[in-house]
N, C-alpha and C positions, 0 to 999 in steps of 0.2 A: 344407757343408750338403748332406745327401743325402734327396731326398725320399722314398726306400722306409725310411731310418732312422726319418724324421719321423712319416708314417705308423705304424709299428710300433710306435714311443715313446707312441705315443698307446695301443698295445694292448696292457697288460701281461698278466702271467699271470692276474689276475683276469678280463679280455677273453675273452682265449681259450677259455676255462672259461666263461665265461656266452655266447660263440660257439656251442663244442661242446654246451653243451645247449642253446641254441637249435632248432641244428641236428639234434637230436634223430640217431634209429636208431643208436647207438651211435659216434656220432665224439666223437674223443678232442683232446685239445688238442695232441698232437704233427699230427696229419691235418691240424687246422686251422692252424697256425704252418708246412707246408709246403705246404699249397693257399693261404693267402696269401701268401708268395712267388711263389708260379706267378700269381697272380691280379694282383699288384700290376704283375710282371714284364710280364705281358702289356699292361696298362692303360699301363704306362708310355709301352712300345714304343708302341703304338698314337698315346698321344696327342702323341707324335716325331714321330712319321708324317706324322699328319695336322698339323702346323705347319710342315710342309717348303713348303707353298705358302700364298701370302700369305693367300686365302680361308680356309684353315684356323687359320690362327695367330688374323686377325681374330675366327672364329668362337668361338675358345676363348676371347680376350679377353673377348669379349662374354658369355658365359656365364660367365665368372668375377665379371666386374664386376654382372650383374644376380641370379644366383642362387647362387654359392660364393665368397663371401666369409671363408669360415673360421666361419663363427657358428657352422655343425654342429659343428665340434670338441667345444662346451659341452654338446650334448646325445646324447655316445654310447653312454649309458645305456640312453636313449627308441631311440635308430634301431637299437642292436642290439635288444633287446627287442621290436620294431616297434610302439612305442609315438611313433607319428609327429603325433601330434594338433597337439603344439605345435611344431612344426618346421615350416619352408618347404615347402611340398611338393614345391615345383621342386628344393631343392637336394637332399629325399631322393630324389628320383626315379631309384633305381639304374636299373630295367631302360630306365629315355629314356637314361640316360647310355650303358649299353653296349648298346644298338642306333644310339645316333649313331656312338661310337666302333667296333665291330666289325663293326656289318650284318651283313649273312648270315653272317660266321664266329662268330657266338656261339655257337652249338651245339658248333660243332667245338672253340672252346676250353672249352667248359664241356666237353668228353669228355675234353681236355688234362689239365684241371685235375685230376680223376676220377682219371685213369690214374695219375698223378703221387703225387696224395697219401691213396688209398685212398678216400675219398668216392664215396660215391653221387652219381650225375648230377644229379638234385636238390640235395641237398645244396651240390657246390660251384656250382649256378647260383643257390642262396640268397645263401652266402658271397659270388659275387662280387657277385651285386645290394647287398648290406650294404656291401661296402669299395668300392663305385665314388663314391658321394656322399663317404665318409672322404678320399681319396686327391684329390676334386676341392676339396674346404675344404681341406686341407692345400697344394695348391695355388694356391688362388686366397686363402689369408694370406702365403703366401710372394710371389704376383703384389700383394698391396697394399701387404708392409712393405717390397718394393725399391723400387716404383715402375716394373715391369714394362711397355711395353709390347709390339707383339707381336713385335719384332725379340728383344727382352730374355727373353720368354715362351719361343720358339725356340729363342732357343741356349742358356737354362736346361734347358730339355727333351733339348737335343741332347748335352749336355756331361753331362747324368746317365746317358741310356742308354751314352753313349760310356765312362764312369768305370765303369758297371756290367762292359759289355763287355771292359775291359783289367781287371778284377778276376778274368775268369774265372770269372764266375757262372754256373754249367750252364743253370739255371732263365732267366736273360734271354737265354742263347742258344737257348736253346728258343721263347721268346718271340718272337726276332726272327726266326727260321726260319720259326714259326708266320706271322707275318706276312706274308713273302716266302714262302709256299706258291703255286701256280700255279694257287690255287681248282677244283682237278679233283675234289674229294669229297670226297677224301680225305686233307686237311689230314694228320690225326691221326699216321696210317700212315707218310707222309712224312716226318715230325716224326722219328716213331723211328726210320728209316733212317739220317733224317742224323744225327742225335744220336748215335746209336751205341748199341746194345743193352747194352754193358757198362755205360755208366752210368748208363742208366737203370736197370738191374738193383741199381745200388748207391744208387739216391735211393728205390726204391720198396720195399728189401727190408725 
């Protein structure tokens, strides 16, 4: 079970297509199918991260069990469309999800994301706002059909970014860089440094 396939299987090419016109000024559904990678990537790490200590895993539990339960699955029609009337509001509440999860580095990953997969800086902070509640329901059905809890939560989290990692996925080493930046401003810059300029030349060409 991998939950960036989970996610995505929920996104077929019909998704993508009603994402990228969503997202309107000219994004195309290949921009969007590589700014969610970068997006999911990101979200993953992060919410690794923060289950490294006990307070955080708890915290995740708890948000799973009161407000992402997986029900948003049913209506990805409505939360892409931003047609949110009849959904949870807590559970759409992308930008509460990534200001809990990112704080201050939202910006700098919404430039990330941008840089990565030709989107406007707008655009990929819609996109991620749209897949951060997708990605927490996909989570917290996956936290209810094992019986999850935050020991269980943890090292499900830790053993994906880990699978991601030994896969050699450019996109989750970006991610995890990003994350392990030294908070000096300039995340982004750094990013490309380490990454290496060639390949990023060969994911953005």
């Amino acid at each position: 079970m991998d939950l960036m396939d989970l996610v995505k299987g929920q996104l077929g090419q019909a998704a993508m297509q009603q994402i990228a016109k969503q997202l309107g000024g000219g994004a195309n559904p290949q921009q969007v199918n590589t700014a969610t990678e970068g997006v999911l990537s990101t979200l993953m790490s992060a919410l690794a991260k923060n289950t490294k200590s006990q307070e955080g895993a708890s915290s995740l539990l708890n948000a799973l069990d009161n407000d992402h339960d997986g029900g948003i699955l049913d209506n990805l029609d409505d939360l892409i469309g931003g047609n949110t009337a009849s959904i949870n509001p807590r559970a759409a509440n992308g930008a509460g999800i990534l200001k809990h999860l990112l704080g201050n580095n939202q910006n700098s990953a919404i430039d990330m994301i941008s840089k990565m997969s030709g989107l406007g800086g707008s655009q990929a902070g819609s996109l991620m706002t749209m897949l951060a509640p997708i990605l927490m329901g996909t989570l917290g059905k996956q936290k209810k059909q094992q019986g999850l809890d935050t020991g269980g939560l943890a090292n499900l989290l830790n053993q994906q970014t880990h699978q991601r990692r030994s896969s050699g996925n450019p996109l989750f080493d970006m991610a995890n860089k990003f994350l392990d930046a030294d908070g000096d401003g300039s995340a982004v810059d750094d990013i490309m440094s380490k990454v290496g300029g060639s390949l990023l030349k060969s994911l953005f060409r």
